[in-house]
C-alpha positions, 0 to 999 in steps of 0.5 A: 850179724844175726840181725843181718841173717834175720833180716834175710829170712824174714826177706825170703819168707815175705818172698816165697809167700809173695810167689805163692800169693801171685802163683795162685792168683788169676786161676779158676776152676775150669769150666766144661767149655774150657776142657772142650776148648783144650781139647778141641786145640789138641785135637786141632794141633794134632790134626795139623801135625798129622798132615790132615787139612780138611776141614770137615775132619777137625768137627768129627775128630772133636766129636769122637774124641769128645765122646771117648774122653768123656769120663777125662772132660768131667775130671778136667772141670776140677783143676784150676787153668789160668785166667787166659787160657783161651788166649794162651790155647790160641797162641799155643804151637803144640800140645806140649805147650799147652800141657806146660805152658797153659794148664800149668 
């Protein structure tokens, strides 16, 4: 019997170190393109939101949004984003899912 639970423990922590390998795998640091990718989408979901279709809007939004954040894009390139963020920003339906979903 204290084979059997050691053997268990031993289980788990080769799982959880596993996890922990595989959770940190397929991340880098994000670059500045990919914090203005991230705020170019929020930018552009919010504007869909909104109700605003013009096209022009979106460019001039992302420029002042840009610029007022500016200090927030230079903190961002210090996180770590996945692999496939452009891919999981394109396929993201709101900034909710893009703060729990691809920047987690």
């Amino acid at each position: 019997m204290n084979v059997a639970r050691e053997i268990r423990r031993v289980a788990l922590a080769a799982v959880l170190a596993g996890g922990s390998l595989i959770g940190g795998c397929h991340r880098h640091v994000a670059s500045a393109a990919d914090c203005r990718a991230v705020l170019d989408r929020l930018v552009e979901l919010e504007l869909k939101e909104s109700g605003y279709r013009d096209p022009a809007l979106a460019p001039r939004w992302q420029q002042e949004l840009a610029r007022r954040f500016a200090a927030d894009l230079r903190h961002c390139q210090a996180l770590r984003v996945r692999d496939d963020l452009p891919g999981c920003l394109r396929v993201a339906e709101n900034p909710e899912e893009i703060a729990h979903r691809c920047l987690k």
